[in-house]
Each structure stands twice: as C-alpha cells, then as structure tokens.
One Martini backbone bead per residue (centre of mass of N, CA, C, O) as a GRO file, in nm:
protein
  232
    1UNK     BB    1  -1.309   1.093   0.631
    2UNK     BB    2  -1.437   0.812   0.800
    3UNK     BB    3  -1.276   0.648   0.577
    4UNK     BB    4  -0.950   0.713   0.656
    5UNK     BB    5  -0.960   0.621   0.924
    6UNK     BB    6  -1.011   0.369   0.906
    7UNK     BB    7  -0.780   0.311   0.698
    8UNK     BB    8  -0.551   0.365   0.896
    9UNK     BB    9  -0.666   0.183   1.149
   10UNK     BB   10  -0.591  -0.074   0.982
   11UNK     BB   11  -0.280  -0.041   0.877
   12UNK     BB   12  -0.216  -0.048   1.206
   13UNK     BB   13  -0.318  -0.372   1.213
   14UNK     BB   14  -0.122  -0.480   0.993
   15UNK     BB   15   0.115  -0.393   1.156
   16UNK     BB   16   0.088  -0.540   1.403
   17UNK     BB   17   0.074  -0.816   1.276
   18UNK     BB   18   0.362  -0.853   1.120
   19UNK     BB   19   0.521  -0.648   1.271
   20UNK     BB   20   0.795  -0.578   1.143
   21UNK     BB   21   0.863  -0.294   0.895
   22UNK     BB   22   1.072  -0.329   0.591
   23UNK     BB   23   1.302  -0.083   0.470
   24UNK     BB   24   1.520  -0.131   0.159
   25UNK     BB   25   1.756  -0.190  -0.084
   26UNK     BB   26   1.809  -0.395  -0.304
   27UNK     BB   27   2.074  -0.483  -0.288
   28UNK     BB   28   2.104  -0.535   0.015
   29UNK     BB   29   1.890  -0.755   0.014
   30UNK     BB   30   2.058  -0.957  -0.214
   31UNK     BB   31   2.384  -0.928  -0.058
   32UNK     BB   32   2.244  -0.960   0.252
   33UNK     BB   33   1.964  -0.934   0.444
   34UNK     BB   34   1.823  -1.190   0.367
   35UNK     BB   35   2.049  -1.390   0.542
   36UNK     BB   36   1.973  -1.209   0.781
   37UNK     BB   37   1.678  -1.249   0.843
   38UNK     BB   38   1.700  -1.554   0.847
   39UNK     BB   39   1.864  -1.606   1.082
   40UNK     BB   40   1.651  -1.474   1.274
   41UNK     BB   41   1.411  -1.635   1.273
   42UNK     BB   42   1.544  -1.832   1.389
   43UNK     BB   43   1.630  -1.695   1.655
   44UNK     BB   44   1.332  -1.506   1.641
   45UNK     BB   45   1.021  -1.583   1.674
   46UNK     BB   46   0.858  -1.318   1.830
   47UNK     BB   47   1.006  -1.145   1.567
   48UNK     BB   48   0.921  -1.014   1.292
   49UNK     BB   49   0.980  -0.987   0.935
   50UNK     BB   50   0.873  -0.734   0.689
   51UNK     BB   51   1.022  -0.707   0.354
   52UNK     BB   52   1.083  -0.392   0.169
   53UNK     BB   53   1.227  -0.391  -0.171
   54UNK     BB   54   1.367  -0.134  -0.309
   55UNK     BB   55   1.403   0.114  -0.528
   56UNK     BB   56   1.656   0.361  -0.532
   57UNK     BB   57   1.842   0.647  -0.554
   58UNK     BB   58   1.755   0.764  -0.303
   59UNK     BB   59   1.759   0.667   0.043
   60UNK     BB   60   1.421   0.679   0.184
   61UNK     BB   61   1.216   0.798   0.432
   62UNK     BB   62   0.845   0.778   0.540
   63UNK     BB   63   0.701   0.754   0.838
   64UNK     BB   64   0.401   0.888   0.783
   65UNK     BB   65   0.328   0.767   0.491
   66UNK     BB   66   0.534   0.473   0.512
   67UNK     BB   67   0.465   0.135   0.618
   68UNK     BB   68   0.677   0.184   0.855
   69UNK     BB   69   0.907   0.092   1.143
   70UNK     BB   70   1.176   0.098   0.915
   71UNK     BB   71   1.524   0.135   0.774
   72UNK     BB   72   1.768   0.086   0.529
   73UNK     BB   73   2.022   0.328   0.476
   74UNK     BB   74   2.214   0.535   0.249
   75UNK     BB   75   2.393   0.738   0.462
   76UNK     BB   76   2.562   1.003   0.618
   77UNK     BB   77   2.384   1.050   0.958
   78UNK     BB   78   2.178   1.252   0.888
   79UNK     BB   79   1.898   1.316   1.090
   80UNK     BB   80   1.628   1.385   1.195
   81UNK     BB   81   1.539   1.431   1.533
   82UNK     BB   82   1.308   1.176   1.509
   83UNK     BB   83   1.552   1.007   1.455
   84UNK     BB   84   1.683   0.677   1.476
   85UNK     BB   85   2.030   0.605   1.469
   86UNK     BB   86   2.252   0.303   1.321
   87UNK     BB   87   2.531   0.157   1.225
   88UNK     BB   88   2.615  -0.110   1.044
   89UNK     BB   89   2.808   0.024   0.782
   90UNK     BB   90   3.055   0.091   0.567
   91UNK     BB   91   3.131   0.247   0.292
   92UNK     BB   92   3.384   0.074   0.035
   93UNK     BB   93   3.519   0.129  -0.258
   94UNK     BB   94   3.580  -0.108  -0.537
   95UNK     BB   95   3.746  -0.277  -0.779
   96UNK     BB   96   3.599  -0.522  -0.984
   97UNK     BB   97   3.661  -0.854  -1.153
   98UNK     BB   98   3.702  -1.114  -1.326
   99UNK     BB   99   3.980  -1.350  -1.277
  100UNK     BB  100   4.043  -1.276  -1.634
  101UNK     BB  101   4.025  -1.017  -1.709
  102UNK     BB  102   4.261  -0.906  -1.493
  103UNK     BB  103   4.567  -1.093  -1.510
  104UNK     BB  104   4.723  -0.936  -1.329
  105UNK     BB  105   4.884  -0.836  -1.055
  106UNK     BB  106   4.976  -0.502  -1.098
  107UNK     BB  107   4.814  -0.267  -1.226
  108UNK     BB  108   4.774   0.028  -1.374
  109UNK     BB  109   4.583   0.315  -1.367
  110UNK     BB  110   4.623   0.343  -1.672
  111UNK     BB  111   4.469   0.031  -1.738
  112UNK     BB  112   4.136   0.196  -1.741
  113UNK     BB  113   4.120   0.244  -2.017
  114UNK     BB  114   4.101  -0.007  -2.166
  115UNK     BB  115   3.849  -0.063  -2.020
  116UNK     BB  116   3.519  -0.152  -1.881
  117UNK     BB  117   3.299   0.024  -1.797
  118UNK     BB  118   3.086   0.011  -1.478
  119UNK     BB  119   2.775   0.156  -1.389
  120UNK     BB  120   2.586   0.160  -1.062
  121UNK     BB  121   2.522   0.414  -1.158
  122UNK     BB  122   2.385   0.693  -1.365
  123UNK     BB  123   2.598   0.937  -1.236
  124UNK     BB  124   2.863   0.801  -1.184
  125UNK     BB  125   3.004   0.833  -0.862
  126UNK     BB  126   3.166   0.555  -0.795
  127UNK     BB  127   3.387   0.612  -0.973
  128UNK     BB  128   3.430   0.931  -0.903
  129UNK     BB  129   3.563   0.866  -0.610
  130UNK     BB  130   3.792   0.657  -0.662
  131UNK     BB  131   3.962   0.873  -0.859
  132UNK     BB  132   3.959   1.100  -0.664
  133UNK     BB  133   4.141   0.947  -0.465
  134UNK     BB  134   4.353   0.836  -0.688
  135UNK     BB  135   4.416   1.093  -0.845
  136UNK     BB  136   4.237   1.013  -1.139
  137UNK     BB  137   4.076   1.229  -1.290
  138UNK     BB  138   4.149   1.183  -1.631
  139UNK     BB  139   3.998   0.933  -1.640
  140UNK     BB  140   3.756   0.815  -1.844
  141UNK     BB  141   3.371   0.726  -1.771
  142UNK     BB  142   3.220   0.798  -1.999
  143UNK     BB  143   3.218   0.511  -2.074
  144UNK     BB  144   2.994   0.181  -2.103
  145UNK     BB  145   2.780   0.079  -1.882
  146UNK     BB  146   2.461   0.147  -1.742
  147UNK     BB  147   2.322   0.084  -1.402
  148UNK     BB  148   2.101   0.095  -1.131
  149UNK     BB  149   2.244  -0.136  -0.958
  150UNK     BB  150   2.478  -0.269  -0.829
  151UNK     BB  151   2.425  -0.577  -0.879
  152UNK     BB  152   2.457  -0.547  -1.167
  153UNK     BB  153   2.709  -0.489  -1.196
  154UNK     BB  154   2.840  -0.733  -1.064
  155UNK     BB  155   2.729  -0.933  -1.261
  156UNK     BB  156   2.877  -0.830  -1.466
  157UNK     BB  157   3.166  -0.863  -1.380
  158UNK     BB  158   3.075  -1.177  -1.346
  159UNK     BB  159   3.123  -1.204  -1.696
  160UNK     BB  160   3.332  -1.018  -1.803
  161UNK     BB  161   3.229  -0.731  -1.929
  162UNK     BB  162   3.394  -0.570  -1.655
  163UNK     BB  163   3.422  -0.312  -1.467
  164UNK     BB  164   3.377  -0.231  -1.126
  165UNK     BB  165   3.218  -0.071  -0.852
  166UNK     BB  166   3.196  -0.137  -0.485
  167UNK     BB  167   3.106  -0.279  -0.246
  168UNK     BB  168   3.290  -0.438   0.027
  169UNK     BB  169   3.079  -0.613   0.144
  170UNK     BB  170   2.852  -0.619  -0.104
  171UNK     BB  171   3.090  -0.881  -0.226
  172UNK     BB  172   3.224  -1.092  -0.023
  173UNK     BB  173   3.114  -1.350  -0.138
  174UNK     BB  174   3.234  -1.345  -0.405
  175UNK     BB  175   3.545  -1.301  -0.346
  176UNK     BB  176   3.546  -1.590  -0.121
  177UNK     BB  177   3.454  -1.738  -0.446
  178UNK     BB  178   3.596  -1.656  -0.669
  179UNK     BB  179   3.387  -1.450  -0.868
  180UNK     BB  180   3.617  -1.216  -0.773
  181UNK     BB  181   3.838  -0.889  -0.839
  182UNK     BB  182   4.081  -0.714  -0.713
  183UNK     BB  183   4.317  -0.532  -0.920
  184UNK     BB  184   4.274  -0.315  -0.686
  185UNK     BB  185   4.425  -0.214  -0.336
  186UNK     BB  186   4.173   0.003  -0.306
  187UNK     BB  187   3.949   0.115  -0.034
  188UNK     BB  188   3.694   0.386  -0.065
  189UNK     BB  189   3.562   0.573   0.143
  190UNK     BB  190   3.278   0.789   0.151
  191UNK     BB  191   3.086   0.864   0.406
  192UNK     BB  192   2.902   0.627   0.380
  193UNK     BB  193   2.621   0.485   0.542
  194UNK     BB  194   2.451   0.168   0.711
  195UNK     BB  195   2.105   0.225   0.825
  196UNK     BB  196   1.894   0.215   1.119
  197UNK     BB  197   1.564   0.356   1.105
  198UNK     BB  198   1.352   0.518   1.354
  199UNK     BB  199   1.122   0.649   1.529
  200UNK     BB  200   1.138   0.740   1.858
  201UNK     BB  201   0.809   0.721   1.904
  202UNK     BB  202   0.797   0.412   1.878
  203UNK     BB  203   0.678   0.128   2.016
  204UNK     BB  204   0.881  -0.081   1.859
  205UNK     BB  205   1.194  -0.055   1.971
  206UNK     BB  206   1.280  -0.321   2.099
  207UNK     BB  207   1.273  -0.490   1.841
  208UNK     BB  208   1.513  -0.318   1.701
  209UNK     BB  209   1.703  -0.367   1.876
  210UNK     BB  210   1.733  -0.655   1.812
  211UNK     BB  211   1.787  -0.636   1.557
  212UNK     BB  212   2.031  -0.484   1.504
  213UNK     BB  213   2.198  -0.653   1.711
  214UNK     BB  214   2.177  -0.893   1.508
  215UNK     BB  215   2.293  -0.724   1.232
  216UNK     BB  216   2.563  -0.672   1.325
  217UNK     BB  217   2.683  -0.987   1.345
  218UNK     BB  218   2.629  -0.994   1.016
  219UNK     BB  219   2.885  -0.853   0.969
  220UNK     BB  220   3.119  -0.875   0.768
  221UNK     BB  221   3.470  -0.874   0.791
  222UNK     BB  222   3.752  -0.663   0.688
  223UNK     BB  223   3.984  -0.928   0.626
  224UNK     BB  224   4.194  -0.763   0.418
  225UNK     BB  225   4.539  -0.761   0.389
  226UNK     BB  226   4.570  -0.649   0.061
  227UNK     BB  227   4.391  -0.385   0.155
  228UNK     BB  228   4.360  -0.065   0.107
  229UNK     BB  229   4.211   0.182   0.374
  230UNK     BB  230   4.063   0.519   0.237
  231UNK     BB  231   4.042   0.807   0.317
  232UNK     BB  232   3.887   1.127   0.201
   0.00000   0.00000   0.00000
C-alpha cells in the first residue's frame, strides 16, 4: 500500500514536470493537432504540451485512472458533471476520392454503386450517416475495404483506391493541394464534434485555457463555397 502512494506521488511529480499532459486520437494527431501544437510551442515557451496519440475506437479518457491533463475528443458534447469542456470545430463527413477516381463533374449518387468504398470505421456508420442524410441509404456499403481510423481511408482514397467519407476540416489540407476531390458538394452535420476536456477542478486550469484558446485559432476554416453543408 505505501508502495502504490509513493508511485502515485511520484507519477504527480513527473506530470507536473512535463506540463500540460494531452490525450488524442490518433487522426486528429496526424491530420491537424502536430502542426498546431508545433506552432504553439513556438509562441507560448512558458506552457509545454506531452501529446499522446492513441487509437480509441469511441473516444474517451478516464482523468482519474489515466495520466493525463486535458484530451481531445470526438463526442456528442454531453459530458460528467466534473469534466470542463469546449468545442474546438464540428464534424462534417463528405465523400473525397483522387482527383482522377471520378472524373465527372457532376456524379449522381446512383454511380457510387459502381465505386470501392473506403470505410474509416470498422462498422462503417461514417458513410451509413452521410446515405442517410442523402436519403439513399438503398446504396449497398456492404463491400469495400475497411480500415481502423480516418487517416487510413483519406491515404487510400489518396492512391486512387476508391472513395471514402471524411471529416473536412481533417482533409483540409489535401483538398487545398488537391491530392483529393470531392465529387459530391454535400457535407454532412453529424452532430459529434471535437472537445477540448479537461476535470474542473484541475490546477492545471490557466495553461488549458491558454491551449484552448490557442487552439481555436487554428482551426481551418470551411471556405469551400461550392460545398452544402447539411444538418441532420
């Protein structure tokens, strides 16, 4: 037992040591949080940020049991009581393919019957919600290939593989060197978006706020003028 506090006490010490200590997932890592976290270190010396990128099929973090300040979640917005939380940008899932997959300028969503689908979920529910919006949920997804995160399909639909649905703030950056297209100017609400959480009574409080606000301000923003974007 007075093995376990001294090993707590000391696990306190090496988190306060470190700064801000900050859980992911791992797309978000990859996609967009490096090169904002990279830019913030330049601007805020005083305030240091431990990232880690986890694969998490539901998004979670659990501040008593797991070592960590603050994380960044996908989720509803509905959080404990305890948990401080901010939305950083919304999810918009939008189907992307290489700029040469479909060639057409205007596909009709009858002719993704003839595509490979790329599906970034393993129980496929980011294209079952973008058909779902589109009413066209006779549209079979049942074949394709299937991968465990985002990054994966947007990579493969980069290779010309076939089509995936994505987030588009977290494809921004392909769309904008056009190494992806979207041939359907439809982007879909899911009502889930990306927080910033953190428990209420952490110390830790000011430097979080400072990251938030830091943050926000690098969040792409959805220029895209020939693009309808659909609540649920």
């Amino acid at each position: 037992m007075g093995f376990k506090i001294i090993e707590n006490a000391c696990a306190l010490l090496r988190q306060d040591r470190y700064g801000l200590r900050l859980k992911a997932p791992s797309t978000l890592t990859v996609r967009w949080l490096l090169r904002a976290l990279d830019a913030f270190k330049k601007a805020e010396d005083n305030c240091s940020v431990q990232l880690s990128s986890v694969w998490m099929d539901i998004d979670s973090v659990d501040f008593y049991s797991e070592p960590y300040d603050c994380a960044i979640l996908l989720a509803s917005g509905r959080f404990p009581a305890d948990i401080e939380s901010f939305k950083l940008f919304d999810e918009w899932l939008i189907p992307v393919c290489h700029p040469d997959y479909m060639p057409q300028d205007q596909p009709a969503l009858a002719d993704l019957a003839q595509c490979e689908f790329l599906h970034p979920s393993p129980d496929r529910r980011d294209w079952r919600r973008w058909l779902a919006r589109m009413d066209a949920l006779e549209i079979s997804i049942d074949q394709g290939q299937v991968f465990d995160t985002l990054d994966q399909g947007i990579s493969a639909a980069q290779q010309g593989l076939g089509i995936s649905v994505v987030d588009l703030v977290l494809a921004s950056a392909d769309l904008q060197a056009g190494r992806l297209a979207t041939p359907f100017k439809h982007a879909v609400a899911t009502g889930d978006g990306y927080y910033m959480t953190w428990l209420k009574a952490s110390p830790k409080a000011r430097q979080m706020h400072k990251l938030r606000d830091f943050l926000l301000g690098q969040v792409p923003p959805l220029a895209y003028k020939d693009i309808n974007y659909l609540y649920g």
